[in-house]
Structure formats: C-alpha cells, structure tokens
C-alpha atoms as a printed R data frame, in Angstrom:
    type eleno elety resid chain resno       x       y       z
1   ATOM     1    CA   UNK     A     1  10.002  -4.350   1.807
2   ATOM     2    CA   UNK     A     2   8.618  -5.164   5.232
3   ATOM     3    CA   UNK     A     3   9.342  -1.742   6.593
4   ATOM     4    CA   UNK     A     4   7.083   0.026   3.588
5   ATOM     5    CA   UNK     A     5   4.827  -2.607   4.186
6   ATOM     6    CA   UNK     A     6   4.487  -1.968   8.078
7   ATOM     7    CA   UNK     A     7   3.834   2.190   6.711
8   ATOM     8    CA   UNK     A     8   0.581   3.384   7.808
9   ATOM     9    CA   UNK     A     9  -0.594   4.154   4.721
10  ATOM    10    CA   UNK     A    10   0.590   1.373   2.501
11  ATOM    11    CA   UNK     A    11  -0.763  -1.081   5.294
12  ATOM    12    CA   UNK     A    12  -4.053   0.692   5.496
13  ATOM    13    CA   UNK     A    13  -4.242   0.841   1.874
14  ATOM    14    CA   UNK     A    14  -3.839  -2.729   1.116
15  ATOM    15    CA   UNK     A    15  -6.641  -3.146   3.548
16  ATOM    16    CA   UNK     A    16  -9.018  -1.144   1.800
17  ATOM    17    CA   UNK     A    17  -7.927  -3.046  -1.823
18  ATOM    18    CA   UNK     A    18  -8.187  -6.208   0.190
19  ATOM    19    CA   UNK     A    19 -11.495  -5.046   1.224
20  ATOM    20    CA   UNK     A    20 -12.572  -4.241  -1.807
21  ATOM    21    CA   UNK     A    21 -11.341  -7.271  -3.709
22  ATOM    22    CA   UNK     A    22 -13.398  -9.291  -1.415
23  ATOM    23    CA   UNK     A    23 -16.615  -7.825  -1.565
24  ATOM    24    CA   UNK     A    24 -15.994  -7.863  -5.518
25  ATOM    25    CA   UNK     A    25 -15.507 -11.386  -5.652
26  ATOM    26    CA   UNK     A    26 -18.608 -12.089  -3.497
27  ATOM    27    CA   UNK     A    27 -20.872  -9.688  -5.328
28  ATOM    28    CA   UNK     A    28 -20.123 -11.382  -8.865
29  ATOM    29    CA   UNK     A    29 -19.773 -14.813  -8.905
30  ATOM    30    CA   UNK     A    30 -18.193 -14.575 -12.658
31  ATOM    31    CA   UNK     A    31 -15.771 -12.498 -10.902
32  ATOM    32    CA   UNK     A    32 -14.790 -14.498  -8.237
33  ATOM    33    CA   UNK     A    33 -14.333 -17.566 -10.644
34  ATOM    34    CA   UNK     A    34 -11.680 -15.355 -12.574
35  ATOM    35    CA   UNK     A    35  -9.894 -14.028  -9.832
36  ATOM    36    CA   UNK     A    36  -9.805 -17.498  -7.911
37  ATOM    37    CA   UNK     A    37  -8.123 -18.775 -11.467
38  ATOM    38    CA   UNK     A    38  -5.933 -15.954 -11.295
39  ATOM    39    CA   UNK     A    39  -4.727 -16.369  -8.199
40  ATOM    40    CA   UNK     A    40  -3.745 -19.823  -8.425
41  ATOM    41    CA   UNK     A    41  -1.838 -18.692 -11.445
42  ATOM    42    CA   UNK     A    42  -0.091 -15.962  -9.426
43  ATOM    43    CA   UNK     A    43   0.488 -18.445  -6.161
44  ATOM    44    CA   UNK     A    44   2.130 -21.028  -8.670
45  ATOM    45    CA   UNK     A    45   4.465 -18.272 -10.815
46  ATOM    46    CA   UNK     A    46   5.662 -16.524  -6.916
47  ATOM    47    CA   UNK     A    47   6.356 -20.528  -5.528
48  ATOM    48    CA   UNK     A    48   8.128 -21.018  -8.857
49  ATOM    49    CA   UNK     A    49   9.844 -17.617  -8.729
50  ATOM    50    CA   UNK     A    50  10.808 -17.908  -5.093
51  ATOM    51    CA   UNK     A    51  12.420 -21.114  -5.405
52  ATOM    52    CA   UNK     A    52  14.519 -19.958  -8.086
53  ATOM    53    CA   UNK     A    53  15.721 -15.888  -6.616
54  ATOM    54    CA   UNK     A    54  16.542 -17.807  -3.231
55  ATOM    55    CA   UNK     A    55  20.069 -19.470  -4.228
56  ATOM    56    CA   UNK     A    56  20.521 -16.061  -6.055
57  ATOM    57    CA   UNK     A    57  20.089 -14.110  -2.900
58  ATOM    58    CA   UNK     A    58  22.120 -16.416  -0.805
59  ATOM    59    CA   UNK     A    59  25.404 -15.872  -2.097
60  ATOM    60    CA   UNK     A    60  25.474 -11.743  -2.277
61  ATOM    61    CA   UNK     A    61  24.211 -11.976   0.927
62  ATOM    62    CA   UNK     A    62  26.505  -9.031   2.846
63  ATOM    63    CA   UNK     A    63  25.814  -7.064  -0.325
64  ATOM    64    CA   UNK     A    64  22.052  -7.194   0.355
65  ATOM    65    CA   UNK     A    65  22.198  -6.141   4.042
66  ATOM    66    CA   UNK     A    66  23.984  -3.239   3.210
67  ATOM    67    CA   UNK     A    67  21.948  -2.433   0.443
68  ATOM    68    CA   UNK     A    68  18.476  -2.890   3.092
69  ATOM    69    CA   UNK     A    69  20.730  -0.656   5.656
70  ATOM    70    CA   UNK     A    70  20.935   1.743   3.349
71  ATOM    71    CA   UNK     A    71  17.103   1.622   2.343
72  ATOM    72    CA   UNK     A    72  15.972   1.496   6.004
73  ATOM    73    CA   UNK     A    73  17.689   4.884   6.738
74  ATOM    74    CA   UNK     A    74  16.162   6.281   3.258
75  ATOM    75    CA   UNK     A    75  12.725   5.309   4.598
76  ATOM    76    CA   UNK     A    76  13.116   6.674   7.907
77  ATOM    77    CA   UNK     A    77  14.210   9.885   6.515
78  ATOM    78    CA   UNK     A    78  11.316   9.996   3.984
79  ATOM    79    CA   UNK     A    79   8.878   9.357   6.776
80  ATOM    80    CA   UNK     A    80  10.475  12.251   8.390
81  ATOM    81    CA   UNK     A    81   9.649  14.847   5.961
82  ATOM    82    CA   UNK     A    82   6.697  12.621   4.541
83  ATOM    83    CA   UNK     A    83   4.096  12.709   7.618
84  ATOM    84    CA   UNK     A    84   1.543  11.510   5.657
85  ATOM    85    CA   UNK     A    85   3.017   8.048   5.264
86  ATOM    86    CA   UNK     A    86   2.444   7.461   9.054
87  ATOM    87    CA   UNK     A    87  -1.372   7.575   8.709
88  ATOM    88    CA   UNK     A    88  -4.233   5.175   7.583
89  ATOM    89    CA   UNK     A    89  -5.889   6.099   4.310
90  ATOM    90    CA   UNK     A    90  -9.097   6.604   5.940
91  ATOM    91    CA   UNK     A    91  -7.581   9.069   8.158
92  ATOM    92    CA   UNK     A    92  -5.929  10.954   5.066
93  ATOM    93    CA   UNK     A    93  -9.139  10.864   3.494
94  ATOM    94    CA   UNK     A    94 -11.053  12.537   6.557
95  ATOM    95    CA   UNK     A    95  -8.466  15.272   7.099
96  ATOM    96    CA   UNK     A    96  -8.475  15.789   3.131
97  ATOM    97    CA   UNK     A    97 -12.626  16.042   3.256
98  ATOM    98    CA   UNK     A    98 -12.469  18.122   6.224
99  ATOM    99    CA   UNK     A    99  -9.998  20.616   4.699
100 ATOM   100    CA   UNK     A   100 -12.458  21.149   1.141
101 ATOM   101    CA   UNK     A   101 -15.401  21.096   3.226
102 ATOM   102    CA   UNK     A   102 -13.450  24.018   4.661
103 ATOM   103    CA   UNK     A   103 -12.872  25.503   2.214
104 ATOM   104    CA   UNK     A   104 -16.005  25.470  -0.016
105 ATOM   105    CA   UNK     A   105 -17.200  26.969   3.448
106 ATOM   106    CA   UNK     A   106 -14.791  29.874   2.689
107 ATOM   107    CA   UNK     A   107 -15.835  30.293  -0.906
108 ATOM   108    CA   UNK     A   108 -19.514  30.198   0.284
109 ATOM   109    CA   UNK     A   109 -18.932  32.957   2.732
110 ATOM   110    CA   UNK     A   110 -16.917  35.259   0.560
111 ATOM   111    CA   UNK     A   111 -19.166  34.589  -2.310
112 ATOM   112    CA   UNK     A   112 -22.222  35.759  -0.102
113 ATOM   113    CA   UNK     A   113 -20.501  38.872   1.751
C-alpha cells in the first residue's frame, strides 16, 4: 500500500483531491460542517477497525510478507510498462493538453489546405 501510495501519480492525485477538499470545505461553511462530522465518523470506524485487523495480521505474519513480496515485484513491473504512473497528474494533464492542442492544430491545417 505504501509503495502505490509513494506512485507519482496516485501521490500527486491525492494532492489535488486534498486540495480540492479543502478549498470545498472553506468555500461552504454547510459543507465543511458535514465533512468535519464525517470525518470524525470515519477517524472513529478506522481506530475501531485497526484495533481489531491488528491481532488478525499478527499471526499470518510470514504469509503477509510473502504476499507484499510478491505485490512489490507486480508493481515494479507495472511501472515498467506503465510510465505514466511515475508522473504527477498535473504533468499528465500538460502533456495530454499539449498533445490535442496538437492535434486540433493538425485538423486546422488540413482542414484549411
């Protein structure tokens, strides 16, 4: 979980919801009221959660490093034929703008010639 989390563009992205969130909450005041409710109720179900799954994931403990081995290499191998994963969403967003404004250069040209 840490090693998708540490991805470029999962990291970047939960900036940008973070971001968002944020200036949501501060922009509505109703908003923020219900999302600062909500998020005590989420805070209080992970504690609750947390302190339950942790005795569980003690004892099949060899069985879980194996199984995070074997995830580890899957993610490495994904971000080897998945380049994308290694950059920021704003950067994926820039190339992506930068490639239509390309191309409705293209279609302008051919459309005019």
């Amino acid at each position: 979980v840490k090693e998708v989390a540490n991805l470029s563009l999962v990291s970047s992205a939960c900036g940008v919801v973070s971001a968002a969130y944020a200036s949501a909450k501060e922009s509505h005041p109703y908003l923020r009221s219900v999302c600062d409710a909500a998020g005590k109720g989420v805070q209080g179900v992970s504690e609750a959660t947390a302190s339950c799954v942790q005795p569980v994931l003690a004892t099949p403990e060899p069985q879980v490093a194996a199984a995070s081995e074997c995830a580890s290499k899957g993610l490495e191998k994904l971000g080897e034929k998945l380049p994308l994963l290694q950059k920021p969403v704003e950067q994926i967003l820039s190339d992506m703008k930068e490639l239509l404004s390309s191309r409705v250069a293209d279609v302008k040209d051919a459309v005019s010639s």
